[in-house]
N, CA, C and O atoms as CSV, one atom per row, in Angstrom:
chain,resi,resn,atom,element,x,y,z
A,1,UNK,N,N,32.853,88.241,91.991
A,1,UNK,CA,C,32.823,86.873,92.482
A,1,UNK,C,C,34.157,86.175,92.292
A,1,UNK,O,O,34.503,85.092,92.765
A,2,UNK,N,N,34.765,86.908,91.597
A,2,UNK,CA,C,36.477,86.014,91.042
A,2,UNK,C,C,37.060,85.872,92.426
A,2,UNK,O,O,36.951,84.909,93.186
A,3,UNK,N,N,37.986,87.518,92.694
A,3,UNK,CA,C,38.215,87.550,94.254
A,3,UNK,C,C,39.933,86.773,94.268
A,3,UNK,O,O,40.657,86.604,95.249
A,4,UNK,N,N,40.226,86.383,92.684
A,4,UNK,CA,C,41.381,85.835,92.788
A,4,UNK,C,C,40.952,84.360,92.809
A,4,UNK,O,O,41.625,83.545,92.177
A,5,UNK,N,N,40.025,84.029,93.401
A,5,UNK,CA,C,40.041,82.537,93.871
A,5,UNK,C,C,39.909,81.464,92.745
A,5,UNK,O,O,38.915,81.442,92.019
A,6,UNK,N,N,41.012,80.507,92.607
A,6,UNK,CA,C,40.478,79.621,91.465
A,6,UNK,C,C,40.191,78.706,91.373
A,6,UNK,O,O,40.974,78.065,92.074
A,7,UNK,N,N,39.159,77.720,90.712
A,7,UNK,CA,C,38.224,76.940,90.944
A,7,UNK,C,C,39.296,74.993,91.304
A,7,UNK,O,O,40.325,74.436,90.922
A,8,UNK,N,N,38.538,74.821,91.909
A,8,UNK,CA,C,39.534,73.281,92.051
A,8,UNK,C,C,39.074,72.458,90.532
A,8,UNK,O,O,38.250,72.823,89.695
A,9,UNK,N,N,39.923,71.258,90.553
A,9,UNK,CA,C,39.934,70.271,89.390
A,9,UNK,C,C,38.009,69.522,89.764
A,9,UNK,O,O,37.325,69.036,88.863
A,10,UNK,N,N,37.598,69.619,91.048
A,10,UNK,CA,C,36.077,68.820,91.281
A,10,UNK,C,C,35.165,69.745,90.950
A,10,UNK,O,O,34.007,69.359,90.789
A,11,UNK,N,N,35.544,71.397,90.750
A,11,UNK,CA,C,34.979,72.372,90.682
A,11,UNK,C,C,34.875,72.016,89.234
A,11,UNK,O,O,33.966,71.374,88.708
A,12,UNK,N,N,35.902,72.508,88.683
A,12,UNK,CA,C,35.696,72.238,86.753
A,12,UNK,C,C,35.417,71.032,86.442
A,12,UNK,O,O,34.882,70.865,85.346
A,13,UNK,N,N,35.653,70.005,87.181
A,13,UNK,CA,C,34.827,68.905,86.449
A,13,UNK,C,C,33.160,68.633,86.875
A,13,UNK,O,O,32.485,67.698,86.443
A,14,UNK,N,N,32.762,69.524,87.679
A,14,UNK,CA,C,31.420,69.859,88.166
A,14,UNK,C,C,30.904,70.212,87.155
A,14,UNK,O,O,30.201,69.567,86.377
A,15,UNK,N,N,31.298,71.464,87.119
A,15,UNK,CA,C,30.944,72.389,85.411
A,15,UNK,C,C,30.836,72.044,84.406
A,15,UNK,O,O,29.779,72.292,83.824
A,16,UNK,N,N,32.242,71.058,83.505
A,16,UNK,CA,C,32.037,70.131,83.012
A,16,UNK,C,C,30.363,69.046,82.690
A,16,UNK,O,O,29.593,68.892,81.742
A,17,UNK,N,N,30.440,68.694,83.639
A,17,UNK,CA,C,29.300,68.149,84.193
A,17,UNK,C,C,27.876,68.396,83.734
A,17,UNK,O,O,27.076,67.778,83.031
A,18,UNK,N,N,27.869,69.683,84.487
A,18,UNK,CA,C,26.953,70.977,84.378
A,18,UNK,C,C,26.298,71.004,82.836
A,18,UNK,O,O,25.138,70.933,82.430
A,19,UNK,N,N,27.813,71.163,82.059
A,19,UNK,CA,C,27.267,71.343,80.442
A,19,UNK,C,C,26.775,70.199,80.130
A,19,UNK,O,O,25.575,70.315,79.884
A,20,UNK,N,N,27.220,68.957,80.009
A,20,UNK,CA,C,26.776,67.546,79.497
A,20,UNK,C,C,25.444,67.775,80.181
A,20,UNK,O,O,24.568,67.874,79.321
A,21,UNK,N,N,24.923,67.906,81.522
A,21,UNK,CA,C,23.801,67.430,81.965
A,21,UNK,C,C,22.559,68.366,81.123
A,21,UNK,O,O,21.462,67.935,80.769
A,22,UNK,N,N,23.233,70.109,80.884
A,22,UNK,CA,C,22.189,70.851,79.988
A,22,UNK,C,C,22.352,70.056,78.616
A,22,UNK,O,O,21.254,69.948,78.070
A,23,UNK,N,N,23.126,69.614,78.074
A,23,UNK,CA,C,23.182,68.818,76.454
A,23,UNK,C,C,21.518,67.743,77.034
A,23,UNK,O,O,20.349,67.862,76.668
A,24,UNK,N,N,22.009,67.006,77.792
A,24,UNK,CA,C,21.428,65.850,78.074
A,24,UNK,C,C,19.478,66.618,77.921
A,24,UNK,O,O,18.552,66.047,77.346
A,25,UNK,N,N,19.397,68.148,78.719
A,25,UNK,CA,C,18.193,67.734,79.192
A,25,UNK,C,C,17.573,68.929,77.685
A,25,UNK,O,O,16.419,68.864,77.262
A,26,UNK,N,N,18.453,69.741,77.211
A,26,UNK,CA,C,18.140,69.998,76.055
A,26,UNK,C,C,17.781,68.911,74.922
A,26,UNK,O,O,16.750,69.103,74.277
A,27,UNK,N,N,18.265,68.217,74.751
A,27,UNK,CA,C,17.903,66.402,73.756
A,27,UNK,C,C,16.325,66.384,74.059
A,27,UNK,O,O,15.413,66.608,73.263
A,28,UNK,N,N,16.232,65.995,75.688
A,28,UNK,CA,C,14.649,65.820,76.198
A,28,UNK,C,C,13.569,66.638,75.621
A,28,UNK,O,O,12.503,66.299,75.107
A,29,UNK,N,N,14.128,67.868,75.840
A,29,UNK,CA,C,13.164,69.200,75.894
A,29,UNK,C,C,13.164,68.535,74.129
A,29,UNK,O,O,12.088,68.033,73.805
A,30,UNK,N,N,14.164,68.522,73.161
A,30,UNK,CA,C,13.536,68.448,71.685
A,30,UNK,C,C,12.714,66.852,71.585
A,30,UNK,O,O,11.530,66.621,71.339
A,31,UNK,N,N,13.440,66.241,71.774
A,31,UNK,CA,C,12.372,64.946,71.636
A,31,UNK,C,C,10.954,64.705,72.274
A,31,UNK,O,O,10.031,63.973,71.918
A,32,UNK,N,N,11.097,65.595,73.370
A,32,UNK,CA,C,9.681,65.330,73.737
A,32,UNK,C,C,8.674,67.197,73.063
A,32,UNK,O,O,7.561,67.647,73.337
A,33,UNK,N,N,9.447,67.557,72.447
A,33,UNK,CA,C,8.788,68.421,72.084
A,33,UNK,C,C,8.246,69.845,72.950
A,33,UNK,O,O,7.136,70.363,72.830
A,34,UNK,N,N,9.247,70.253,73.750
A,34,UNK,CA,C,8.688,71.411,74.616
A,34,UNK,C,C,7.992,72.613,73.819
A,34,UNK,O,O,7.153,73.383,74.286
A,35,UNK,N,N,8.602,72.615,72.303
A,35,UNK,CA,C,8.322,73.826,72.275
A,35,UNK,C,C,6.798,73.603,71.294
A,35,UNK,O,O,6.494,74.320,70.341
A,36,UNK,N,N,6.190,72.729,71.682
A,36,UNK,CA,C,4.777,72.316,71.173
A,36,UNK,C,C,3.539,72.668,72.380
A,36,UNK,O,O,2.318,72.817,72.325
A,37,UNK,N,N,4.625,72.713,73.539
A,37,UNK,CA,C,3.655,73.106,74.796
A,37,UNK,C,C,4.110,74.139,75.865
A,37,UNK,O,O,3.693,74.381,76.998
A,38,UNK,N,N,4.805,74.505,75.339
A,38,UNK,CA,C,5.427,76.011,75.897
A,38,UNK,C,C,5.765,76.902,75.424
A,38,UNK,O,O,6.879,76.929,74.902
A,39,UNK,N,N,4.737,78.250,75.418
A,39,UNK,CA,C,4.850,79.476,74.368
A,39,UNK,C,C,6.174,80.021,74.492
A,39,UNK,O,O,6.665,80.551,73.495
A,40,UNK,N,N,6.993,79.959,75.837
A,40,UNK,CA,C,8.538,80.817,75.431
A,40,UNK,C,C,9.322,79.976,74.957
A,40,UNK,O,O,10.473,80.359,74.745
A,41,UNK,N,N,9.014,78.786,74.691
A,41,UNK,CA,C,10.473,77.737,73.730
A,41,UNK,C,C,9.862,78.107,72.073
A,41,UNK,O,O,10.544,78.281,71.063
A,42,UNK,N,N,8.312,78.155,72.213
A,42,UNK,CA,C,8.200,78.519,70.847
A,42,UNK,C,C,8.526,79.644,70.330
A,42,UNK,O,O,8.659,79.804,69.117
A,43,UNK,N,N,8.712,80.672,71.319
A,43,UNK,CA,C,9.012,81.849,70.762
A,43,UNK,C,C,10.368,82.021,70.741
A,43,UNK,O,O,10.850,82.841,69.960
A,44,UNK,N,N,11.239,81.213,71.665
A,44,UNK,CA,C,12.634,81.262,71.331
A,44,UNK,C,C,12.921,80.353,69.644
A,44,UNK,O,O,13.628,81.089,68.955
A,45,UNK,N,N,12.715,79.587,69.201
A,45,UNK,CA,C,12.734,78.732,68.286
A,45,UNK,C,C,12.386,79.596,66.807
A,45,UNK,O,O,12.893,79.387,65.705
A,46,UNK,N,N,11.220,80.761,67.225
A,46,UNK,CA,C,10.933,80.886,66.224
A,46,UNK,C,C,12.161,82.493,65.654
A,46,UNK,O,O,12.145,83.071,64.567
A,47,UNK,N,N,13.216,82.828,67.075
A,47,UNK,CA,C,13.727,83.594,66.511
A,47,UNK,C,C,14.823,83.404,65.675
A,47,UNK,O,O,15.374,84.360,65.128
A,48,UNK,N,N,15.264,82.002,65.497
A,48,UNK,CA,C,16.433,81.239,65.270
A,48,UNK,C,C,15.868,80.365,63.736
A,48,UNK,O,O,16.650,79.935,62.888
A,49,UNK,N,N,14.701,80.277,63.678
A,49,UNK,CA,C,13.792,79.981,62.566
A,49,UNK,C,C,12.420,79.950,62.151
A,49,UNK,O,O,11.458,79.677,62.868
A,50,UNK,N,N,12.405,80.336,60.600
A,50,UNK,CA,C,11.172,79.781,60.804
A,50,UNK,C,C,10.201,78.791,61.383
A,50,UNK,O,O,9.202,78.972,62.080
A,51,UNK,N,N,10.885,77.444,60.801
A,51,UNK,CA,C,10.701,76.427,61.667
A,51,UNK,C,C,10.521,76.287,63.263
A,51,UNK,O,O,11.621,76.604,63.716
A,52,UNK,N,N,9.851,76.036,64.095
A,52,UNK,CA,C,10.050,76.194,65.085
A,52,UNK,C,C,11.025,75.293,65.492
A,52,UNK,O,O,12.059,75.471,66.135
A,53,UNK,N,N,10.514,74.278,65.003
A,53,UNK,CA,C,11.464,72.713,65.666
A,53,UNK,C,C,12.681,73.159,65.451
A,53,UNK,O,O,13.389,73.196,66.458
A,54,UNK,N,N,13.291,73.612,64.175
A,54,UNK,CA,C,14.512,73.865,63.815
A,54,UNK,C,C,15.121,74.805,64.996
A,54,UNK,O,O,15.934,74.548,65.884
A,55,UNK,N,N,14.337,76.125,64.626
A,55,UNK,CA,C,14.845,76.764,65.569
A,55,UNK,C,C,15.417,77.081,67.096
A,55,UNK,O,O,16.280,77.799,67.601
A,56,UNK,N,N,14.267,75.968,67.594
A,56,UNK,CA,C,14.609,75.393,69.244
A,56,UNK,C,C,15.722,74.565,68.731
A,56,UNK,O,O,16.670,75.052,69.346
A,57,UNK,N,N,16.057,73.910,68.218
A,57,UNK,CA,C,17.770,72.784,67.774
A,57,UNK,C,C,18.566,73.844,68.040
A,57,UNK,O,O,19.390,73.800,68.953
A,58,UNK,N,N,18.381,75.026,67.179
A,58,UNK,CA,C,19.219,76.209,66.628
A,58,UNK,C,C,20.063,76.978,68.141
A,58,UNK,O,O,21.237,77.339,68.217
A,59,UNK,N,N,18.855,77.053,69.343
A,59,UNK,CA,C,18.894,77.793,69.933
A,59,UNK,C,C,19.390,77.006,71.084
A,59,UNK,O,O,20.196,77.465,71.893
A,60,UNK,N,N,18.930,75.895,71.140
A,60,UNK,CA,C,19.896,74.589,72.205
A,60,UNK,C,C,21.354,74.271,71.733
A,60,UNK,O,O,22.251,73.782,72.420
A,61,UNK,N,N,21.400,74.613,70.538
A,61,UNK,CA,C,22.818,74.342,70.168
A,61,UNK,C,C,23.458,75.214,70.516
A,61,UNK,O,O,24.500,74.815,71.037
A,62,UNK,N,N,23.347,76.359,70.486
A,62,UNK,CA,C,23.958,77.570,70.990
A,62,UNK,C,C,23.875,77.830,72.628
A,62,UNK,O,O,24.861,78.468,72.997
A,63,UNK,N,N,23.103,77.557,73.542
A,63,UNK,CA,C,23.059,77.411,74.639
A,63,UNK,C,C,24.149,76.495,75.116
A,63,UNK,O,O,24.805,76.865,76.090
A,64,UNK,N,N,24.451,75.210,74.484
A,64,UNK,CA,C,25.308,74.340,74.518
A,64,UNK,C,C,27.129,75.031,74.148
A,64,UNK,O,O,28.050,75.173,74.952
A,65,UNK,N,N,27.108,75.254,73.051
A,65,UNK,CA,C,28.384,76.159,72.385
A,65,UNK,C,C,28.749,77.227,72.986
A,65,UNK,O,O,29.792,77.833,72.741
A,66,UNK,N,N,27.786,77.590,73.949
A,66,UNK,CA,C,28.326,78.576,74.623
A,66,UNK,C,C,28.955,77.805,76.078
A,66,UNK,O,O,30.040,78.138,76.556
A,67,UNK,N,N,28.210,76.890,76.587
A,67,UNK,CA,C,28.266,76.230,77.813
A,67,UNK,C,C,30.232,75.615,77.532
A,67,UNK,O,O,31.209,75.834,78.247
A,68,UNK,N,N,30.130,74.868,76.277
A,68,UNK,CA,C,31.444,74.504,76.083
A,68,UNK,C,C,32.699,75.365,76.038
A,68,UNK,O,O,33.826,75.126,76.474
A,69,UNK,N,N,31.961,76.989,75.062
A,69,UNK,CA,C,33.411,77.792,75.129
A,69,UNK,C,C,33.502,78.144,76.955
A,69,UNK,O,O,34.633,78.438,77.341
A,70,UNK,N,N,32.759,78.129,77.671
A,70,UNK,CA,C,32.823,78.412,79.173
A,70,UNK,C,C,34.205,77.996,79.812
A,70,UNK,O,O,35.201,78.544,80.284
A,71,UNK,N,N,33.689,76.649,79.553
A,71,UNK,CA,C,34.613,75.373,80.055
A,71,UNK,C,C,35.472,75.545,79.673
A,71,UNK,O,O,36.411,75.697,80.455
A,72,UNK,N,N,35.754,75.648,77.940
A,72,UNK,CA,C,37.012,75.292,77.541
A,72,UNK,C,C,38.080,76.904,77.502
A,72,UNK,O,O,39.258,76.960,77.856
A,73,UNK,N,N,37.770,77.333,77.307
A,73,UNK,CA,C,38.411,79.045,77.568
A,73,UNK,C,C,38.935,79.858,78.720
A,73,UNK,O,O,39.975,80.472,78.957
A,74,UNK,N,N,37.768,79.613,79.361
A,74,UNK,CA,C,37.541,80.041,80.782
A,74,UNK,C,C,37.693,78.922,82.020
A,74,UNK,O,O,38.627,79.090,82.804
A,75,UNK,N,N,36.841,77.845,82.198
A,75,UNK,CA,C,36.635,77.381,83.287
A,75,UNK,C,C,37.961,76.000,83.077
A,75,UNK,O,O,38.284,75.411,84.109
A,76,UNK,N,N,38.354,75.756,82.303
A,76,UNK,CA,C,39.361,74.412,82.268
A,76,UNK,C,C,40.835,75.150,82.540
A,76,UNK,O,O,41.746,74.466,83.006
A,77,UNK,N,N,40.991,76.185,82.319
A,77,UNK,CA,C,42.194,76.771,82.016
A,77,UNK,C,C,42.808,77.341,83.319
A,77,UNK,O,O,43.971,77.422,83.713
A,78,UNK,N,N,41.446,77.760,83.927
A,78,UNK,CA,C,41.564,78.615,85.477
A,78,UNK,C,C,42.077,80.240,85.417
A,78,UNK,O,O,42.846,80.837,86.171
A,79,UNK,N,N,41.107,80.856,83.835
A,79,UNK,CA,C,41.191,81.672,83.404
A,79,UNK,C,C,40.700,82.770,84.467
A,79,UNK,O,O,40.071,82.399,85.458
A,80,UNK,N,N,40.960,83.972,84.275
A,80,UNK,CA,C,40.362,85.430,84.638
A,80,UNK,C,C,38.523,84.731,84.270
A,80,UNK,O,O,38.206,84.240,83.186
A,81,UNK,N,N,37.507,84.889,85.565
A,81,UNK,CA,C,36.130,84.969,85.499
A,81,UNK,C,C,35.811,83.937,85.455
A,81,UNK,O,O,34.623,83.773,85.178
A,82,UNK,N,N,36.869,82.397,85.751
A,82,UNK,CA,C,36.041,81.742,85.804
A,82,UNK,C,C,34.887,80.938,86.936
A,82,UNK,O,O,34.013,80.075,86.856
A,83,UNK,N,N,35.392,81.667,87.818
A,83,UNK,CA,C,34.143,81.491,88.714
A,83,UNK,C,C,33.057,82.123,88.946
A,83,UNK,O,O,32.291,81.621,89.770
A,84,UNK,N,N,32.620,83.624,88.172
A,84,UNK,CA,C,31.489,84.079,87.621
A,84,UNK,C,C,31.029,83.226,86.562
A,84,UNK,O,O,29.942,82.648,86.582
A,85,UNK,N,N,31.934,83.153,85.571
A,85,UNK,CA,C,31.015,82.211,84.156
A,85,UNK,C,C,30.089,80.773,85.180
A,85,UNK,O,O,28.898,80.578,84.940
A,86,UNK,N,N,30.687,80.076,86.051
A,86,UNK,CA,C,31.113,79.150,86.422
A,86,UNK,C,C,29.241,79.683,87.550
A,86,UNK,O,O,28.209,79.053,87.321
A,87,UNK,N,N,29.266,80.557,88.349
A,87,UNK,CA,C,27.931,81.404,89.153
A,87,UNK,C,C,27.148,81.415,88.372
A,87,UNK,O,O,26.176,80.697,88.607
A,88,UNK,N,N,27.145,82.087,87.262
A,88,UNK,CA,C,26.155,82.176,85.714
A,88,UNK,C,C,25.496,80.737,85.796
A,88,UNK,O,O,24.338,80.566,86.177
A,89,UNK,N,N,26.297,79.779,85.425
A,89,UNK,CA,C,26.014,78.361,85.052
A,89,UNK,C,C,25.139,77.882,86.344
A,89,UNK,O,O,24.078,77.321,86.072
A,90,UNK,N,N,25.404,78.011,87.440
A,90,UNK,CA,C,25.145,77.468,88.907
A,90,UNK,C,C,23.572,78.206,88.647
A,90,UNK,O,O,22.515,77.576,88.610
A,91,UNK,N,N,23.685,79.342,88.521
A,91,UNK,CA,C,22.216,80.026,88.571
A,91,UNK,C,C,20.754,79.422,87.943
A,91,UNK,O,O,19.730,78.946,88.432
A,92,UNK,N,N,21.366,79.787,86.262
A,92,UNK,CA,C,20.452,79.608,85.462
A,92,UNK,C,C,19.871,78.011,85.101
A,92,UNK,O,O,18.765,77.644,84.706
A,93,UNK,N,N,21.175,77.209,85.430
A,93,UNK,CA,C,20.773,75.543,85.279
A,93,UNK,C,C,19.627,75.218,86.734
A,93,UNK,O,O,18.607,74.528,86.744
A,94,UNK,N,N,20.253,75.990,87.843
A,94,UNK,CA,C,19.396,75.445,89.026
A,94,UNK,C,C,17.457,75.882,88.821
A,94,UNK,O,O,16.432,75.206,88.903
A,95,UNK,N,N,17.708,77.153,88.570
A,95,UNK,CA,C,16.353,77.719,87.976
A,95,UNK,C,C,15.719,77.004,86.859
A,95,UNK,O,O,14.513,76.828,86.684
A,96,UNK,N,N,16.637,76.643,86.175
A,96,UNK,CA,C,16.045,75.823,84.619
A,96,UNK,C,C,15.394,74.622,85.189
A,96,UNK,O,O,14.276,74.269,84.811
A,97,UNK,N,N,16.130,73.930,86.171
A,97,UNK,CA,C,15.985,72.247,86.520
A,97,UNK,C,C,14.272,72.844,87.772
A,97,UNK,O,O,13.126,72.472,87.520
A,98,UNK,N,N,14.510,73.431,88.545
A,98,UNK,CA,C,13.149,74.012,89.613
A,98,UNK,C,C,12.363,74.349,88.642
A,98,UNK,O,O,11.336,73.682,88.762
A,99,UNK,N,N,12.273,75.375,87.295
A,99,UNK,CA,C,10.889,75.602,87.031
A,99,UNK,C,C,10.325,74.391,85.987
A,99,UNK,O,O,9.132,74.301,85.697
A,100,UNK,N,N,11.350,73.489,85.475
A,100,UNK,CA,C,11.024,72.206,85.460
A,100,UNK,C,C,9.774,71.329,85.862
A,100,UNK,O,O,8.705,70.892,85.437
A,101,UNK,N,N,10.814,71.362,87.231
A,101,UNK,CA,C,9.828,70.264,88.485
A,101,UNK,C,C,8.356,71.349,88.714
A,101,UNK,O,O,7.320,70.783,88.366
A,102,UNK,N,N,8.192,72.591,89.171
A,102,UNK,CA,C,7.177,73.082,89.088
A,102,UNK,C,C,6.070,72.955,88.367
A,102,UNK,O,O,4.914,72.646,88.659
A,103,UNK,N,N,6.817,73.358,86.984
A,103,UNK,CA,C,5.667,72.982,85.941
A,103,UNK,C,C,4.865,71.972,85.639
A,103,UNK,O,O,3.696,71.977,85.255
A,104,UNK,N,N,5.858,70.806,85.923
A,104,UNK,CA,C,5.522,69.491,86.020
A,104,UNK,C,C,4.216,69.306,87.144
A,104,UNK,O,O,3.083,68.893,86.898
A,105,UNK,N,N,4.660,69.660,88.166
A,105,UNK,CA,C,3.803,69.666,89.452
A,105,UNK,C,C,2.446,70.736,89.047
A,105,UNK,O,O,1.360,70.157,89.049
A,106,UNK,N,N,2.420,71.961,88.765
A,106,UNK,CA,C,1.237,72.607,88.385
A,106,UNK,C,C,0.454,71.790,87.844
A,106,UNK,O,O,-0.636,71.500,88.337
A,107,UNK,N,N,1.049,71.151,86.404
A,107,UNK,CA,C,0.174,70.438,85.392
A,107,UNK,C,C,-0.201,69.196,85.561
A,107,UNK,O,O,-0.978,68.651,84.777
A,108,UNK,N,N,0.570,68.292,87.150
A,108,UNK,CA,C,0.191,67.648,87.278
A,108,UNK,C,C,0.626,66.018,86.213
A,108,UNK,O,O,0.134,64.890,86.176
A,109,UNK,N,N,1.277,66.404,85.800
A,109,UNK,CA,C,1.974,65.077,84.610
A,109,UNK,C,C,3.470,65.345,84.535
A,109,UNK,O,O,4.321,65.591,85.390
A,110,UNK,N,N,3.488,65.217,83.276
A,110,UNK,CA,C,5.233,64.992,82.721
A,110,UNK,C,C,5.262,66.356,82.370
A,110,UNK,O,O,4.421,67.148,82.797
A,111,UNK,N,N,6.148,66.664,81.645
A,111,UNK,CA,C,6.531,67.943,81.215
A,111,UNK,C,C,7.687,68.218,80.495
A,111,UNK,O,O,8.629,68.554,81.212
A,112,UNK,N,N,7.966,68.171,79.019
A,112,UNK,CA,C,8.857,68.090,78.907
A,112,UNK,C,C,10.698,68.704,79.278
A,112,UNK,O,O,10.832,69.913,79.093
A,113,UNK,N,N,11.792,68.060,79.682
A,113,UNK,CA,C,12.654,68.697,80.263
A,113,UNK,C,C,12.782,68.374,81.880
A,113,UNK,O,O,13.703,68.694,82.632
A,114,UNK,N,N,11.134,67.375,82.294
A,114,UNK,CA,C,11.358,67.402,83.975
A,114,UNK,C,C,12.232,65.962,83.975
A,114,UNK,O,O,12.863,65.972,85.032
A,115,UNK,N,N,12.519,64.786,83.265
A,115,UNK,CA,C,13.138,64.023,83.236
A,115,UNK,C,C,14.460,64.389,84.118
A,115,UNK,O,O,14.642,64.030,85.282
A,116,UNK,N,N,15.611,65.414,83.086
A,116,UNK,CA,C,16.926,65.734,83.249
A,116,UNK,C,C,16.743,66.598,84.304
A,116,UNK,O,O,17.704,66.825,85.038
A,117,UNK,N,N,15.224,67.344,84.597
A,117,UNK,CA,C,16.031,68.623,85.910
A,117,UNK,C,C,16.566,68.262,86.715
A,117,UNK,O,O,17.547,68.927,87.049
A,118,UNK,N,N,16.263,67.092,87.442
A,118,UNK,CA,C,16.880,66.986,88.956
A,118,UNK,C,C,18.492,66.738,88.836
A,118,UNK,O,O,19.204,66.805,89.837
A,119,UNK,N,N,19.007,66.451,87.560
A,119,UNK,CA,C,20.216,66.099,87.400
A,119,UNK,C,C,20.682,67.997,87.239
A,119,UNK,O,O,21.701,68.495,87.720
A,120,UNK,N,N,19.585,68.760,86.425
A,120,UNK,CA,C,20.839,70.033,86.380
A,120,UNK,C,C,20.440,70.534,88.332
A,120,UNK,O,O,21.232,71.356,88.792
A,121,UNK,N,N,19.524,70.135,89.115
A,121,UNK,CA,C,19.495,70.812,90.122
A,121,UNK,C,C,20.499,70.099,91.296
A,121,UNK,O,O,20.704,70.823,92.270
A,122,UNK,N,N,21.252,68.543,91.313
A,122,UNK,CA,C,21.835,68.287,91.919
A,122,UNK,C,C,23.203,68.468,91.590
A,122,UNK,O,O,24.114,68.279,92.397
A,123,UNK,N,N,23.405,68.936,90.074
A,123,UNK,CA,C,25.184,69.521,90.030
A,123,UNK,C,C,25.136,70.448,89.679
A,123,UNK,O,O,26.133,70.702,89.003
A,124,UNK,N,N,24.188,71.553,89.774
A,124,UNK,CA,C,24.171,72.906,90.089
A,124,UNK,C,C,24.391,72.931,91.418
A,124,UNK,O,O,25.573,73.069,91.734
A,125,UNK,N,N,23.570,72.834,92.333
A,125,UNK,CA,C,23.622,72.376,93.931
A,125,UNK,C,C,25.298,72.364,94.024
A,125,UNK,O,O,26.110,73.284,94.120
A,126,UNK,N,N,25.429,71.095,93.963
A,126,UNK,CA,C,26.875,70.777,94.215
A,126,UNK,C,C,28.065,71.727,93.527
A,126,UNK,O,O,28.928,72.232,94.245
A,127,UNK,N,N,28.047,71.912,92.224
A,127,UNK,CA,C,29.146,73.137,91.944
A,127,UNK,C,C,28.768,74.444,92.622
A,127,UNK,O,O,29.653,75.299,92.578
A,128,UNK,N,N,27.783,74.738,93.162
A,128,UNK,CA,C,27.515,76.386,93.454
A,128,UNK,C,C,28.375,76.059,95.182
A,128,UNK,O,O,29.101,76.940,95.642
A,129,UNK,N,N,28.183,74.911,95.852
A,129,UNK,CA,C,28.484,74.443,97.557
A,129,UNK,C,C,29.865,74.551,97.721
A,129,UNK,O,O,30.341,74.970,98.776
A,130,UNK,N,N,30.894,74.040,96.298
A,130,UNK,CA,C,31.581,74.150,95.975
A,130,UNK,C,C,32.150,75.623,95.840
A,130,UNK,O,O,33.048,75.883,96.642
A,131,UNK,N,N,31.854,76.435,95.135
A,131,UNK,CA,C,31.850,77.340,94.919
A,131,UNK,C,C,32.193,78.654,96.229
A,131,UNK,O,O,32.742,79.753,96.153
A,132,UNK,N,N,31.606,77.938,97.307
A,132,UNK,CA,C,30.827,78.793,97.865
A,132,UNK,C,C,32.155,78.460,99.334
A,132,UNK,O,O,32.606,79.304,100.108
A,133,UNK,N,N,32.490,76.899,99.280
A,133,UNK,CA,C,33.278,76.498,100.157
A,133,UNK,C,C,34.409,77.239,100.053
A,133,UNK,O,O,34.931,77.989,100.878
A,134,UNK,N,N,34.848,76.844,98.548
A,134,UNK,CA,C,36.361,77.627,98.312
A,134,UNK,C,C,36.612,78.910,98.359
A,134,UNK,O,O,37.708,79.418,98.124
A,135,UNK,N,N,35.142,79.750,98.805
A,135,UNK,CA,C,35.632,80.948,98.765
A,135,UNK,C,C,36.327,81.311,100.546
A,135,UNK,O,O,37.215,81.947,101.113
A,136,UNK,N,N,35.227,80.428,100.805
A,136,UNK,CA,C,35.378,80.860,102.260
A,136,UNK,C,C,36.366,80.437,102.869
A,136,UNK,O,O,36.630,80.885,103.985
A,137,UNK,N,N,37.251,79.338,102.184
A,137,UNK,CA,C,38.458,78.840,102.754
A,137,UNK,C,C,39.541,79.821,102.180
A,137,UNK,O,O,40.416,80.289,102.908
A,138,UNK,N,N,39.474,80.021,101.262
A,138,UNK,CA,C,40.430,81.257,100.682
A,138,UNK,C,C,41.385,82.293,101.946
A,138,UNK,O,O,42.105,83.218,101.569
């Protein structure tokens, strides 16, 4: 996906973006407690701790720390890969923010985490369009 091509300054500050908006909807997911009503946050939580609560912190923090070394290593620099790391991010946030809204919609209420999705699904959206423009202008 590199191809040589390197990401513009709206591209990395997309990404940018990208990470703050997963910080943002990770906060949600702990305050409203996802992993009290969703067996794979509890089971992620519980590999990071006993605690569950702890452990979902444990495991959002690291989802996050990784999102930042992205940016700051790779995607700010206009390093080698950063428009795979940069695809990675586009992927898994857009999927994160949709099975969100789904769940929400199955169950018919709130859900915790559906607050922030539409924010990771409209600058996922937008960095992947991005993404996708600059290649083709290349």
């Amino acid at each position: 996906m590199d191809n040589g091509v390197s990401m513009d300054s709206r591209s990395r500050a997309a990404f940018g973006l990208l990470i703050a908006a997963q910080a943002a909807h990770s906060v949600e997911e702990y305050v409203f407690r996802l992993f009290d009503v969703f067996a794979p946050a509890r089971f992620v939580g519980g590999l990071f701790s006993s605690n569950i609560a702890t452990g979902f912190a444990l495991a959002n923090i690291a989802i996050i720390l990784f999102g930042l070394w992205c940016y700051l290593a790779k995607v700010r620099r206009a390093r080698s890969g950063d428009r795979a790391y940069a695809w990675f991010w586009v992927c898994l946030e857009f999927a994160n923010g949709v099975g969100h809204v789904v769940i929400a919609g199955v169950r018919g209420g709130y859900f915790p985490g559906v607050g922030t999705a539409p924010l990771l699904i409209g600058v996922s959206s937008y960095l992947g369009a991005r993404l996708t423009r600059q290649r083709q202008l290349a």
